[in-house]
N, C-alpha and C positions, 0 to 999 in steps of 0.2 A: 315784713316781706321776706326778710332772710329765711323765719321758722316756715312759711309759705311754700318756697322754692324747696329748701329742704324736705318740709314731711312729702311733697309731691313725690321727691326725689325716692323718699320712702316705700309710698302706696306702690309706688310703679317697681320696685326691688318685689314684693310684697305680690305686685301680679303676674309678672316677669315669673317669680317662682311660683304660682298657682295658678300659669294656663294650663298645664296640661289637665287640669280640673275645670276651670273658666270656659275653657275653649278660644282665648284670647289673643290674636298672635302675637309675640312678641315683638316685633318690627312696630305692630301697629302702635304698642305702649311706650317703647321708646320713641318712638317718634312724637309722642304725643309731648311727654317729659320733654322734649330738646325744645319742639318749638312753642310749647306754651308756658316755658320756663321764659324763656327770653323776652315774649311778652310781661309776664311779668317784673322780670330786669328791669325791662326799658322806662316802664311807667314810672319806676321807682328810680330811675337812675342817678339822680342829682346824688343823694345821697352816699351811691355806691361809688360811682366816680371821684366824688370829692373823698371818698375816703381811700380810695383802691389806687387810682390814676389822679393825683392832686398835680402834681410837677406837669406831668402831661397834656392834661386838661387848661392848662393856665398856656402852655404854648400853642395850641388848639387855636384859645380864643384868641390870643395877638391883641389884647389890649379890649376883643368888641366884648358890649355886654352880653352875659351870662342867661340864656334861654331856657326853655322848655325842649326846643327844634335845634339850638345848638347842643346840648348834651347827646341828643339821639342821634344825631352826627355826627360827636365824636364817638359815641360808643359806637354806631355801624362800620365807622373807619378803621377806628383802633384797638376795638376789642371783640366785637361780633366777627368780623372779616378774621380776623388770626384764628376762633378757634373753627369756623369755617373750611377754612384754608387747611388747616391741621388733621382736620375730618377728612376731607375731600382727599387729600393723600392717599391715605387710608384705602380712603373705597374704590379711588381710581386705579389701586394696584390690586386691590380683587377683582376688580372689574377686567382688567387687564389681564390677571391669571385667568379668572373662569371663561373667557373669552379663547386662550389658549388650551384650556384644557375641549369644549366643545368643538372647536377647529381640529383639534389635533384625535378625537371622538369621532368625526363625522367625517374623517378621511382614515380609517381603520387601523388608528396609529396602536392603540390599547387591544386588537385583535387576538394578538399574542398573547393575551392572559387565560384566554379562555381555550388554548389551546393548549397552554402550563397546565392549567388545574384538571384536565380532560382525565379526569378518572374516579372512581369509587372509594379512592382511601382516603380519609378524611384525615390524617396528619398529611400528606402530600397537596390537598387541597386547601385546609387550612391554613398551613404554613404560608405557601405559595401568593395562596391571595391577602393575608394580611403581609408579608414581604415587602409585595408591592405597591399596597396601597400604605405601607409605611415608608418610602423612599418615595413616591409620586408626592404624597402631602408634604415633604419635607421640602420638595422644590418650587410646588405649586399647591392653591386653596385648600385647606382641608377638608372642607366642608363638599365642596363640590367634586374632591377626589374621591371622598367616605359615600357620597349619596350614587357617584358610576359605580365602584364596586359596589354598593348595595344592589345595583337593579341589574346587574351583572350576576352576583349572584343570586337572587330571586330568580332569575331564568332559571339556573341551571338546579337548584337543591330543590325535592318537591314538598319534602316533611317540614312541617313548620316549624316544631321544637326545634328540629336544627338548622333550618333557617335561621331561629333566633340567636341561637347559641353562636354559630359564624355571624353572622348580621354585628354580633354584642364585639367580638372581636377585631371585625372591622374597623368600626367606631374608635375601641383603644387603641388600634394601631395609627390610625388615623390623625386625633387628636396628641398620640406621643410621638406621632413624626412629623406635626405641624410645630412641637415647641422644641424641637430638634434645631432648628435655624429659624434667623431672623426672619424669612421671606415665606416661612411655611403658617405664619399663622396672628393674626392679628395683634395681638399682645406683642409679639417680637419685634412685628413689622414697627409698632408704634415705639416701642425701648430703641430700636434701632435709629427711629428717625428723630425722637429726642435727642437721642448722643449718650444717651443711657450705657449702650453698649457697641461694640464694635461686632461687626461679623462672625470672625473668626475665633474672639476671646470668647462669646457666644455659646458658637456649637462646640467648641471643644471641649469644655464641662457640663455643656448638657447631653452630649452624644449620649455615654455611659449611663446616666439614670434614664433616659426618654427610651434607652433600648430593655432593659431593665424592665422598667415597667410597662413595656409593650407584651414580653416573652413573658414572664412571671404567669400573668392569668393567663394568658394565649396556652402554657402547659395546663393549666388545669384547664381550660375548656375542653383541650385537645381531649382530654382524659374523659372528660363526660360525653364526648360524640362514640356514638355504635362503629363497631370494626366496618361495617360498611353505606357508604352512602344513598339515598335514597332520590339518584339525581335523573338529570332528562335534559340529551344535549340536542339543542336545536341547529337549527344551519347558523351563520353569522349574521347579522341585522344586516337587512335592506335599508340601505340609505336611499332610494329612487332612484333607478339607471348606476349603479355602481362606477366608484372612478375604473374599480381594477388597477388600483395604486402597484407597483412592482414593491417588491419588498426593501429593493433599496431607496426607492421614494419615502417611504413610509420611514427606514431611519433619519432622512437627513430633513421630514419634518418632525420627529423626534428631538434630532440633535438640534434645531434652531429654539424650538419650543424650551423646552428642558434644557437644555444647555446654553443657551441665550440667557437663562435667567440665573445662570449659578454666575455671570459677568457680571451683575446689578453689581454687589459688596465693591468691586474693582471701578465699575461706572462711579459708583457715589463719591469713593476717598477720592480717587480724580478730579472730578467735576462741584463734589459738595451738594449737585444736584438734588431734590428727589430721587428715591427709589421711583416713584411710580413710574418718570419718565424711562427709566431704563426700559422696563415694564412694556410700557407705551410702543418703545422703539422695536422691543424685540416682538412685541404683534403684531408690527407694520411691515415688516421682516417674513415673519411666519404667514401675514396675508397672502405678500407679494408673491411666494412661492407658492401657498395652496391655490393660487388664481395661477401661478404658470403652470401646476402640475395637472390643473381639468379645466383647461382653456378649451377641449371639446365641450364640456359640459355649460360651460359658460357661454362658449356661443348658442348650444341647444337650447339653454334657458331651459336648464332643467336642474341647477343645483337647488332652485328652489322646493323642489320636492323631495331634499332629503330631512330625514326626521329627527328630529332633537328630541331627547327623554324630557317629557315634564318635571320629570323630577327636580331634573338641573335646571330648568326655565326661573321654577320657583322658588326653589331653597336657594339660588343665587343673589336672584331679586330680592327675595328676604334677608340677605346676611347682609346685603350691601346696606339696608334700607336701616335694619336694626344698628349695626353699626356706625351710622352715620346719627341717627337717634339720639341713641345712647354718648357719643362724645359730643357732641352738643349738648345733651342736660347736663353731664360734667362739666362741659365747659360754665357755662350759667353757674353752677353752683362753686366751681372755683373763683369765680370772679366776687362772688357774695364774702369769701374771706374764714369761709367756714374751715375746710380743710386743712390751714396750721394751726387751728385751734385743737384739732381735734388729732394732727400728728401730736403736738405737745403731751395730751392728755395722755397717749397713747406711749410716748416716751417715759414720761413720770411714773406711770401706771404699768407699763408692761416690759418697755424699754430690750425686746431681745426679738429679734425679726425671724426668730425661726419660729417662734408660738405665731406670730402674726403668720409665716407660711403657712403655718399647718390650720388656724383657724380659717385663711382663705381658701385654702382645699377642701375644706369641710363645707363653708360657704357656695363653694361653686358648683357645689354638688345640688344642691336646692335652689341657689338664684341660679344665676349662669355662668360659664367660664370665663366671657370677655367683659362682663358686667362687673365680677369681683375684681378683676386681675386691674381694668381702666379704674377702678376705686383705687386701688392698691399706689397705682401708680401717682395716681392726683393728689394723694397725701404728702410723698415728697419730691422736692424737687433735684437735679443730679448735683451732689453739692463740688465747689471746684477745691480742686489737689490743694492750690495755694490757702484756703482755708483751714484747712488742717493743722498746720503749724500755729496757729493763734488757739484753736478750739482748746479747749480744757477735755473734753471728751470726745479726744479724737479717733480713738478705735473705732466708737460707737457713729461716727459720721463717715468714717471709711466705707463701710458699707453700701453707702447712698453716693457713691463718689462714679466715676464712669466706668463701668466695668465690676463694681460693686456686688456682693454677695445678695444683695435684697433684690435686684433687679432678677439675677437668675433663680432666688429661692422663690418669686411672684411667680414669676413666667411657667417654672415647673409644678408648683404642687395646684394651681388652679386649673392647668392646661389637664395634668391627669385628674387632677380632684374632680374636676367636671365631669369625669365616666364613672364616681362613685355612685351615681343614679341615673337613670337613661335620660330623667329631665334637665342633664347639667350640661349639656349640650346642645347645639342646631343639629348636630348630627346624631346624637340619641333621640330628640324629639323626629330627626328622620326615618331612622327606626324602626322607634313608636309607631307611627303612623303605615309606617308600609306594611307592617310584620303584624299589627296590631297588638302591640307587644304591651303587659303591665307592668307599672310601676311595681307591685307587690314581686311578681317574679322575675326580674331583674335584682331588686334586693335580694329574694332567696338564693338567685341563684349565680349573680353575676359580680355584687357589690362587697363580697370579703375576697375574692379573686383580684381583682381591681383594688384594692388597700394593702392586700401583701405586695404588691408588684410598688404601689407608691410609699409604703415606707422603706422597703430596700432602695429604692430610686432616690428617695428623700437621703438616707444614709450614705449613700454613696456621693449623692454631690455635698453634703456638711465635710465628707472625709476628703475628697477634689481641695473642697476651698479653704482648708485648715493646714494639709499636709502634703499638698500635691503643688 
């Protein structure tokens, strides 16, 4: 049952990296992995329990005898519910950001972008809108920030070539200022709530390589757009009956939004909390004001006619669903006992965690970013400080300690390695799909711009965590 769960684990790596040929979604395949692995589990469970959870299991029963219907009891108590529980985090604090970002969207918070970029130079418009949507991603979803500027700027740019060309740079800016901070991007969020890493030890060595490799291709794109742009400015989107927010409404749901969330790291060491709830709290916060600031529109019963991009409807719903999938079939196959098997193997055999970054950056470029990076992570667990004084190879365990060199070497080369090809993201297959963009011209034209920027970025954090 174990080779079972795992080749599933496989085929779905395997489609995950061959929808955008299949036509596949992905959400649909991990979901599929999460919960028909655990079926699987469960049938089998006597087994895995008594080998995985034995001490456990025996205080479970309390002396009754040993079942078919007792085992699947304890697994839903004490082992289905935790990685449950661990998922749901997760998705409740995307859900929480992407919830913050369409509130603060549909009261004209982000207006000001399209008011920056209001010109024909394309290093000014370039610039400008990957800037932004690399500090918006770093506070809130990537995905959901990378797919507003997309359909932001498809209003405004009319040539498609450079639609694609900005489109491809939004993406990397995107994705290297969601691995910029814990809260910007699902890998982190999860390092983070492991205990993997802390906040602040975090972004201060990834600042430099995630900026690094944003700006790196972002100059050579720049270099390939024509001295002038081919653009077409429309009025500002009709939301139905407009609030007419005053411009100081619009910062201080700004600052609740966005600045509410840069409080989580401080919520958490406090309280130990979940992130999510901070999350949680600070959209309850941002409702409470976006209902007092069109409490006309509320009575008119007319906020209901304002318009939400599909875009964001979908690729939210999608990332939540994927996400949630996919650490669920992790979860399933960590429990089978596979995973230090296969650290071990991976110690003896390769034993240096910068070939394993750079081979997950190359991976993530063809599966997917948060696919490899949640592998990466389920291999080992955070090992503690007081171990190290016994270990015989404790350098080599330092790494994997809290705050660890492996945790940041994950988090960075799959978050950028994922824009090595447009399919190595939810935000390149966004894209894809809008821009009707190929995978062939992406490689020719976007994929050695995107690898100068991540091995400068790769070198700069080895030189961070060696000599800084």
């Amino acid at each position: 049952m174990t080779l079972i769960i795992v080749f599933m684990l496989i085929m779905g790596y395997l489609l995950i990296a061959t929808g955008h040929l299949t036509g596949v979604n992905k959400a649909a395949i991990a979901m599929f992995i999460g919960t028909v692995g655990w079926v699987v589990y469960i049938c089998w469970g006597t087994d895995y329990v008594t080998d995985m959870h034995p001490d456990d299991y025996l205080a479970f029963l309390n002396g009754a005898e040993p079942t078919s219907d007792a085992v699947k009891y304890f697994i839903h108590d004490n082992v289905f519910l935790y990685y449950v529980g661990r998922a749901a985090s997760i998705v409740m604090f995307l859900l929480a950001t992407m919830s913050i970002i369409e509130i603060l969207n549909n009261n004209g918070c982000f207006d000001f972008i399209q008011k920056w970029i209001r010109t024909r130079n394309p290093k000014r418009l370039l610039w400008t809108i990957t800037f932004v949507t690399f500090v918006i991603s770093a506070n809130l979803d990537n995905l959901t920030t990378a797919t507003m500027m997309l359909v932001i700027m498809h209003g405004i740019v009319q040539n498609r070539r450079q639609r694609m060309l900005i489109g491809s740079a939004i993406v990397i800016a995107a994705n290297c200022g969601g691995c910029f901070t814990v809260i910007g991007d699902p890998t982190g969020l999860l390092l983070w709530g492991d205990g993997a890493v802390t906040a602040t030890y975090f972004s201060s060595y990834m600042a430099l390589p995630a900026i690094l490799a944003w700006v790196i291709p972002t100059i050579f794109i720049n270099r390939a757009l024509p001295e002038r742009l081919d653009t077409q400015w429309s009025p500002l989107p009709y939301r139905g009956d407009d609030t007419n927010l005053s411009p100081w409404q619009r910062v201080v749901m700004l600052f609740v939004g966005i600045g509410g969330l840069w409080f989580i790291p401080t919520f958490h060491n406090i309280t130990k909390l979940s992130p999510f709830l901070g999350a949680l709290c600070v959209l309850s916060v941002l409702w409470v004001v976006n209902e007092a600031f069109n409490h006309k529109l509320m009575n008119a019963d007319q906020m209901s006619q304002r318009f939400i991009p599909r875009a964001l409807q979908y690729g939210s719903l999608q990332q939540i669903l994927f996400v949630m999938g996919i650490m669920l079939g992790m979860g399933v196959v960590t429990e089978t006992g596979v995973f230090p098997d296969v650290a071990r193997w991976m110690d003896d055999t390769i034993h240096n965690v910068w070939i394993l970054g750079v081979v997950s950056g190359f991976l993530s470029a063809v599966v997917d970013t948060f696919t490899i990076a949640i592998s990466d992570i389920s291999l080992y667990p955070v090992v503690e400080a007081a171990r190290l004084e016994q270990a015989a190879d404790a350098a080599y365990l330092s790494q994997f300690t809290r705050n660890g060199s492996y945790w940041m070497i994950v988090a960075y080369t799959t978050a950028v390695g994922g824009c090595l090809l447009s399919v190595g993201s939810v935000s390149g297959l966004a894209l894809m799909k809008m821009e009707h963009l190929r995978l062939g011209w992406y490689l020719r034209n976007l994929t050695l711009k995107v690898l100068a920027g991540w091995v400068v970025g790769l070198v700069v954090l080895w030189l961070e965590i060696y000599y800084v």
